[in-house]
N, C-alpha and C positions, 0 to 999 in steps of 0.2 A: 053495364053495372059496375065496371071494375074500374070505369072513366069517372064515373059518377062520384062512388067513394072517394076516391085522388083526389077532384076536386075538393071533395070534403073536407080530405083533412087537411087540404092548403088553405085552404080560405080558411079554417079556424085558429084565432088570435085572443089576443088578451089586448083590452084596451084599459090603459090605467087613467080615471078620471080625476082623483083627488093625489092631493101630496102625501106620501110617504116619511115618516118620520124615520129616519136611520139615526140607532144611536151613536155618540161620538164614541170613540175605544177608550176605556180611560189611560189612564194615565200610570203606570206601572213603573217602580224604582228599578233602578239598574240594579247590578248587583257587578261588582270586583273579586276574581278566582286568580290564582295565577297561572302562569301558560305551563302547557304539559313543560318545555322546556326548563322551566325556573328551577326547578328539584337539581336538576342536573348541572345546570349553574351555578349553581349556590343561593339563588336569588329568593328562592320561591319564599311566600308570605308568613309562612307556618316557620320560621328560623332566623336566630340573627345573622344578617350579612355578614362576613368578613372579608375586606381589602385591605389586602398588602399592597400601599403604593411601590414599594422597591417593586413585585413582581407584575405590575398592572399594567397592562397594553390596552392600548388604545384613550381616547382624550374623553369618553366620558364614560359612567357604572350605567348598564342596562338592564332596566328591571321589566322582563317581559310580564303583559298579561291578558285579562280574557274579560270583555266589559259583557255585561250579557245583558238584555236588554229584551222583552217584549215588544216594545213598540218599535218595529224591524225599520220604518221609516224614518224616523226619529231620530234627529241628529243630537248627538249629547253636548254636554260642553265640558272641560275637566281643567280643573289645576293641581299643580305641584308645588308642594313646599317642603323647602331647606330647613328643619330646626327651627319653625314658624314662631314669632316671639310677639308677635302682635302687629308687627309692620311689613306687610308685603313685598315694598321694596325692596328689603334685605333678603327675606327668604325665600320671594319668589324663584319659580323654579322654569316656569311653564309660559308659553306668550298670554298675551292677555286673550281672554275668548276664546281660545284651544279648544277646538272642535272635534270630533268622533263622528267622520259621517257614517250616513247611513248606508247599508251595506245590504237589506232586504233578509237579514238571517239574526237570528239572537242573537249568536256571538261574533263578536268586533276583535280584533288584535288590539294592542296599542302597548307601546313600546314607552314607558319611564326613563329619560333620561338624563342625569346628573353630571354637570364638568367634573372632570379630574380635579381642576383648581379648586372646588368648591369643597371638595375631600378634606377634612382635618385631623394628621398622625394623633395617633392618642384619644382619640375620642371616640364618643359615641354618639350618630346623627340620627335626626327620627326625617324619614322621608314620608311623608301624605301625599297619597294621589285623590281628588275628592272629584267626581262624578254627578252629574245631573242632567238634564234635561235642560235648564237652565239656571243661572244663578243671581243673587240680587246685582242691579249694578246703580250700588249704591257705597259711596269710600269707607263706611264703617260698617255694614252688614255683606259686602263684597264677595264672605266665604258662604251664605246662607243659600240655600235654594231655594226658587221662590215660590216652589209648593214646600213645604218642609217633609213630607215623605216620600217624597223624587230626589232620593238623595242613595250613596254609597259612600263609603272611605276606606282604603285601605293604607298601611302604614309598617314599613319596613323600617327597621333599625337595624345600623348598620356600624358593624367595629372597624373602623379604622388605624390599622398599622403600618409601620414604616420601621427599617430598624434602631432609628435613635428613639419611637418611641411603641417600642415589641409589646408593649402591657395597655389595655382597658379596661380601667373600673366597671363591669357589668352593672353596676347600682346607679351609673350614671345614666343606664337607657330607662326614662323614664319620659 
């Protein structure tokens, strides 16, 4: 009897006959946090930067952060911009396509980085990190994502000093 059942329960199966619709996962926006580190930095997104290039080491400003993402497969794409004025050329920051792979977990590292050169005493710069899933590529819609709610941005403004030029207009981060 106890051979009999055994066989029973081996020989029972599931036989799938027709197609299975699986739905696709949609499509969920990133979101931009800054890394637990940034607070401690100075850098974190909730404050304005401030660099003193007299005291500054190293060749570029590092803006840590935390890309968070649903779709764990899902490679993102992102760019950076300098004081963006409509021409990417100038303000580009980031390679062209700058990718965010995928990692299998929400949250992604990803490290903002700015030349020192690109730093200007006396001023006030707005730095954009903009995130997507993908983005137009196309030469005048270039910053749009091509779902428009698969998008994030975040945006540090940053005082730049130096001792010939110790003072920033706070009215000029805008």
């Amino acid at each position: 009897m106890a051979r009999l059942s055994l066989a029973l329960v081996t020989c029972m199966g599931c036989l799938v006959t027709e197609n299975a619709q699986i739905p696709e996962e949609p499509n969920y926006p990133p979101s931009i946090v800054s890394a637990p580190e940034a607070a401690e930095l100075g850098v974190a997104l909730d404050q304005i930067v401030r660099v003193n290039l007299d005291d500054f080491e190293g060749s570029e400003l590092v803006l840590p952060v935390v890309v968070r993402d649903p779709n764990v497969d899902q490679p993102l794409e992102f760019q950076v911009y300098l004081d963006f004025n409509g021409n990417p050329f100038e303000t580009v920051i980031s390679e062209p396509n700058s990718v965010i792979a995928p990692t299998g977990m929400l949250a992604r590292s990803l490290s903002v980085r700015v030349p020192r050169m690109r730093l200007i005493p006396g001023s006030c710069q707005k730095i954009e990190l903009r995130v997507s899933s993908r983005f137009e590529n196309d030469p005048i819609l270039f910053r749009n994502p091509v779902e428009p709610e698969d998008f994030d941005q975040a945006v540090w403004w940053v005082r730049v000093v130096d001792s010939e030029s110790p003072l920033v207009d706070l009215d000029s981060c805008r």
